[in-house]
C-alpha positions as CSV (number, residue, x, y, z in Angstrom):
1,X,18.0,-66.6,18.6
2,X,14.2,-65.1,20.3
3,X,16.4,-62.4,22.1
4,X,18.4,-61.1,19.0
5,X,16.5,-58.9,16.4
6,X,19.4,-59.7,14.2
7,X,18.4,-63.7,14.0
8,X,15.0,-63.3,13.3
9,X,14.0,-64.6,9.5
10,X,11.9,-61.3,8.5
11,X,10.2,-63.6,5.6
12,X,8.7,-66.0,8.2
13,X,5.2,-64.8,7.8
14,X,4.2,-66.3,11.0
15,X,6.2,-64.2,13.2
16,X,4.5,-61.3,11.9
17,X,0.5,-62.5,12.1
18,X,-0.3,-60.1,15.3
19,X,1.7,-57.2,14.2
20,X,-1.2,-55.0,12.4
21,X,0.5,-52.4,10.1
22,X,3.9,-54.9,9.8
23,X,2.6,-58.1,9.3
24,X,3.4,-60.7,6.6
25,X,0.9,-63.3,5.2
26,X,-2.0,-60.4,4.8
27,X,-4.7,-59.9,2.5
28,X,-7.3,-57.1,1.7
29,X,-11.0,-58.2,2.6
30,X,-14.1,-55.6,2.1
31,X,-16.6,-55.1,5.0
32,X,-19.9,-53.8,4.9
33,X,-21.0,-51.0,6.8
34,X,-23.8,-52.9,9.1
35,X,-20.0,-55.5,9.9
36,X,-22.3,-58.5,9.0
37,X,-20.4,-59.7,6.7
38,X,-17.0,-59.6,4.8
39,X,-15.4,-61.1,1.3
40,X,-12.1,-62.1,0.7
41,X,-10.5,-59.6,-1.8
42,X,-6.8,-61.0,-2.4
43,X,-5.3,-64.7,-1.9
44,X,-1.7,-63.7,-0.4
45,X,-1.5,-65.1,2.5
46,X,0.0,-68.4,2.0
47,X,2.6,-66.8,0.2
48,X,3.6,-64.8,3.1
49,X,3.1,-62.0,0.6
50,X,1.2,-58.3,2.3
51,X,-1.0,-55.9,1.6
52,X,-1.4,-52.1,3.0
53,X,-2.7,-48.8,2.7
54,X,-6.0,-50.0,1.0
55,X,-7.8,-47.0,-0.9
56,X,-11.2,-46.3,-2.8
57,X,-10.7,-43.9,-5.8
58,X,-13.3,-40.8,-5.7
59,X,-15.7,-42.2,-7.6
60,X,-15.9,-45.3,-5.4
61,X,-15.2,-48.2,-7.8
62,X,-11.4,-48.9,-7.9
63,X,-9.2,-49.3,-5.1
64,X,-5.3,-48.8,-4.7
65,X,-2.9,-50.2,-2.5
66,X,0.7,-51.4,-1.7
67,X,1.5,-55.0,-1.8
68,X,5.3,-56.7,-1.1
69,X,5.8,-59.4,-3.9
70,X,9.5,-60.4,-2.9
71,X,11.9,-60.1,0.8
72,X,14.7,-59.2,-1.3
73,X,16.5,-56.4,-0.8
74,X,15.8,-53.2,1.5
75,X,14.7,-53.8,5.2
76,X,10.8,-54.7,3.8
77,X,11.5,-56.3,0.9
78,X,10.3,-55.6,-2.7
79,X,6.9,-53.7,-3.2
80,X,4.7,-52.7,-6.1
81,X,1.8,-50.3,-6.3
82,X,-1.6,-51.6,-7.3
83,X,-4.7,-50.2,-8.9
84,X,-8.2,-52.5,-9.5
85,X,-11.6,-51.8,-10.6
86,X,-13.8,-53.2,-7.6
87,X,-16.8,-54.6,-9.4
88,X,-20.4,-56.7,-8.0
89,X,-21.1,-60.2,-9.7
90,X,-24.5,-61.8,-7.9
91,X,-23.8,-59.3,-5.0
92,X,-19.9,-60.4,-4.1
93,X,-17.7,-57.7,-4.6
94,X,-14.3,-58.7,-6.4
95,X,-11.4,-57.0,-8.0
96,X,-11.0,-57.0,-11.7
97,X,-8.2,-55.6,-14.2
98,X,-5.5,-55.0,-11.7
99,X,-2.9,-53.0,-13.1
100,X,0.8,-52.8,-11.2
101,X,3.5,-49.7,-11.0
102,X,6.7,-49.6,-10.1
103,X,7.6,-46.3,-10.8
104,X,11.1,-44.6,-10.5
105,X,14.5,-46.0,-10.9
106,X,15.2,-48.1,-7.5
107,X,11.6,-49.7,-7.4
108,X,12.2,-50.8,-3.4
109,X,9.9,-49.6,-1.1
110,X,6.3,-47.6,-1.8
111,X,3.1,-46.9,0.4
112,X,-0.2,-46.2,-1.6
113,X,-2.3,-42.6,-0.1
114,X,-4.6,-42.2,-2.0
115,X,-5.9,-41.4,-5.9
116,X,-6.0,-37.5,-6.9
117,X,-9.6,-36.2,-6.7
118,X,-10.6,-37.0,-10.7
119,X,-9.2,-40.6,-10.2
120,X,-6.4,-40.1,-12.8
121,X,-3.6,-39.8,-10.6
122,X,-2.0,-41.5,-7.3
123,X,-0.6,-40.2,-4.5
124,X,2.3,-42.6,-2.4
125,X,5.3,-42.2,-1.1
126,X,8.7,-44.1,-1.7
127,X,12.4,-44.4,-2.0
128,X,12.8,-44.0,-5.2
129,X,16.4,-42.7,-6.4
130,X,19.1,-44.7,-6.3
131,X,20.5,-46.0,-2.8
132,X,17.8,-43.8,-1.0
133,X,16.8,-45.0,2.4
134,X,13.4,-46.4,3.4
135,X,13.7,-43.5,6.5
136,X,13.9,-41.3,3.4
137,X,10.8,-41.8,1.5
138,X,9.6,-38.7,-0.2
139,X,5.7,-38.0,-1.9
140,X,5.1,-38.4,-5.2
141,X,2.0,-37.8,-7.2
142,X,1.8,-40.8,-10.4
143,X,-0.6,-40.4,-13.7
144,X,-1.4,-43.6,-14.3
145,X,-2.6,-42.4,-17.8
146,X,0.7,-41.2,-19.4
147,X,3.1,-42.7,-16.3
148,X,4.5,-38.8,-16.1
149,X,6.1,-38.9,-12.3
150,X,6.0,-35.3,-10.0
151,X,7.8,-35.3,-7.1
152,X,6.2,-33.3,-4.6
153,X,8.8,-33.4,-1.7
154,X,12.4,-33.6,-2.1
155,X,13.9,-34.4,1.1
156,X,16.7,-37.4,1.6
157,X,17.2,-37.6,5.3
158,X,13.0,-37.1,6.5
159,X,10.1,-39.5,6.2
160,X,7.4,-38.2,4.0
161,X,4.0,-39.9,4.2
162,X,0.5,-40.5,4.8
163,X,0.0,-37.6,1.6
164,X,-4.0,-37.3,0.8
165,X,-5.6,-35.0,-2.1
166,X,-7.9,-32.4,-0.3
167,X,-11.6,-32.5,-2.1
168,X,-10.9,-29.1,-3.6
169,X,-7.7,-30.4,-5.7
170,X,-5.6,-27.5,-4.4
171,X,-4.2,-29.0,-1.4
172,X,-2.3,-32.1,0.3
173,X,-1.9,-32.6,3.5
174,X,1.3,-35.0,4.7
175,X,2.9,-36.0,7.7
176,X,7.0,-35.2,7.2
177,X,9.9,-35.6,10.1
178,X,11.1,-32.1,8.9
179,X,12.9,-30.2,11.9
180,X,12.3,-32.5,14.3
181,X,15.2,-34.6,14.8
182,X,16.6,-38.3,14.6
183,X,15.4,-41.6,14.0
184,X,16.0,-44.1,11.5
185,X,14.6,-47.8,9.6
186,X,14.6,-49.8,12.9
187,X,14.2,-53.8,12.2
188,X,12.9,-55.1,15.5
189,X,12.0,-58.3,16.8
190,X,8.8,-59.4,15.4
191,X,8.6,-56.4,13.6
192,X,10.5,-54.1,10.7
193,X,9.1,-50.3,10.5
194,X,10.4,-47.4,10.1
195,X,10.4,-44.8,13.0
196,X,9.9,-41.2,13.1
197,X,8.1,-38.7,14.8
198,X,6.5,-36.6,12.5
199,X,3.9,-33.5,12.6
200,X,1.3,-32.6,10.0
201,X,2.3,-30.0,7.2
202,X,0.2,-28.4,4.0
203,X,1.5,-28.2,0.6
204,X,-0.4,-26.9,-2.2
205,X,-0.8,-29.6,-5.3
206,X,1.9,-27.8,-7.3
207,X,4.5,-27.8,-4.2
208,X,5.0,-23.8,-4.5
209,X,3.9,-23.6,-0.9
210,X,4.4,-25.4,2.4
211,X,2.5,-24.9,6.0
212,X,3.5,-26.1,9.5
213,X,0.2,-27.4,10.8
214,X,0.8,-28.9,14.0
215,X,3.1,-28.8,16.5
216,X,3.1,-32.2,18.7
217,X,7.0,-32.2,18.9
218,X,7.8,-29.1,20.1
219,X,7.7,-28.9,24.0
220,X,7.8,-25.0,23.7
221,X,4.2,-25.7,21.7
């Protein structure tokens, strides 16, 4: 049934088309800066599989991103984390060597932020113990040289994400629910996401110190 967000088949990729951020049938596609032109980067589409959270690395020739390979299980489906070099041939750019993660032990659910500033590392965010919830995704930094696996916020019931590297190496800024309040995975109709109002905090790259940078969500602010 249209009026029941229950009914809706989330692996219909044309339901979600027009929902930018939550859509199925999506692909990654690299624009110029002059917008004259564009190339087609991945074929997933017609699969009805989806891309996000598209990255360059530092030094400006790989690129890392989220992609959902399966629906099964958890209110998106299944995800991986992907990392290719981003190379020229006759002037068209195209991926080449992409190498997948699916670190941690429930492998549901990640979002890509971004590689550590000497390119070695990655930076997402993900459920990634056992039975954790999507609305519980916590920041994790990856090196995808010998797979060792930090995690850099530890925090069950808040949404942790949108972490970036600062250009000095020493800092990461992230956008947690902490102290906020409620909210929870929502699957709506036409779209699944998961809501939370968040603020922006500071950690240091070793998590041994947190800051409170903004206040949006505090009406006494």
């Amino acid at each position: 049934r249209e009026d029941d967000p229950r009914e809706i088949d989330l692996t219909e990729p044309l339901r979600f088309l027009e929902v930018p951020g939550a859509n199925l049938g999506s692909d990654l596609f690299l624009i110029p800066a002059d917008g004259r032109s564009f190339w087609n980067l991945t074929l997933l589409g017609d699969r009805g599989g989806r891309v996000q959270s598209p990255h360059f690395s530092y030094e400006g020739d790989k690129l890392f991103w989220a992609e959902r390979v399966s629906s099964g299980g958890g209110a998106f489906g299944k995800w991986v984390l992907r990392v290719s070099n981003l190379e020229l041939k006759r002037g068209i750019p195209r991926l080449k060597g992409v190498d997948t993660y699916r670190p941690g032990e429930q492998r549901m659910f990640y979002d890509s932020h971004g590689f550590t500033t000497d390119d070695r590392g990655l930076i997402f965010s993900g459920n990634l113990l056992p039975d954790q919830p999507e609305a519980g995704m916590d920041i994790y930094r990856l090196d995808t040289g010998s797979g060792a696996l930090k995690r850099l916020t530890d925090t069950w019931d808040q949404l942790d994400r949108f972490a970036l590297a600062a250009p000095n190496a020493h800092s990461v800024p992230w956008t947690p629910s902490r102290g906020i309040g409620a909210g929870t995975v929502q699957i709506e109709r036409r779209q699944a996401s998961a809501v939370r109002p968040a603020d922006l905090w500071l950690m240091n790259a070793e998590r041994l110190s947190v800051q409170h940078l903004t206040h949006f969500n505090d009406v006494h602010s």
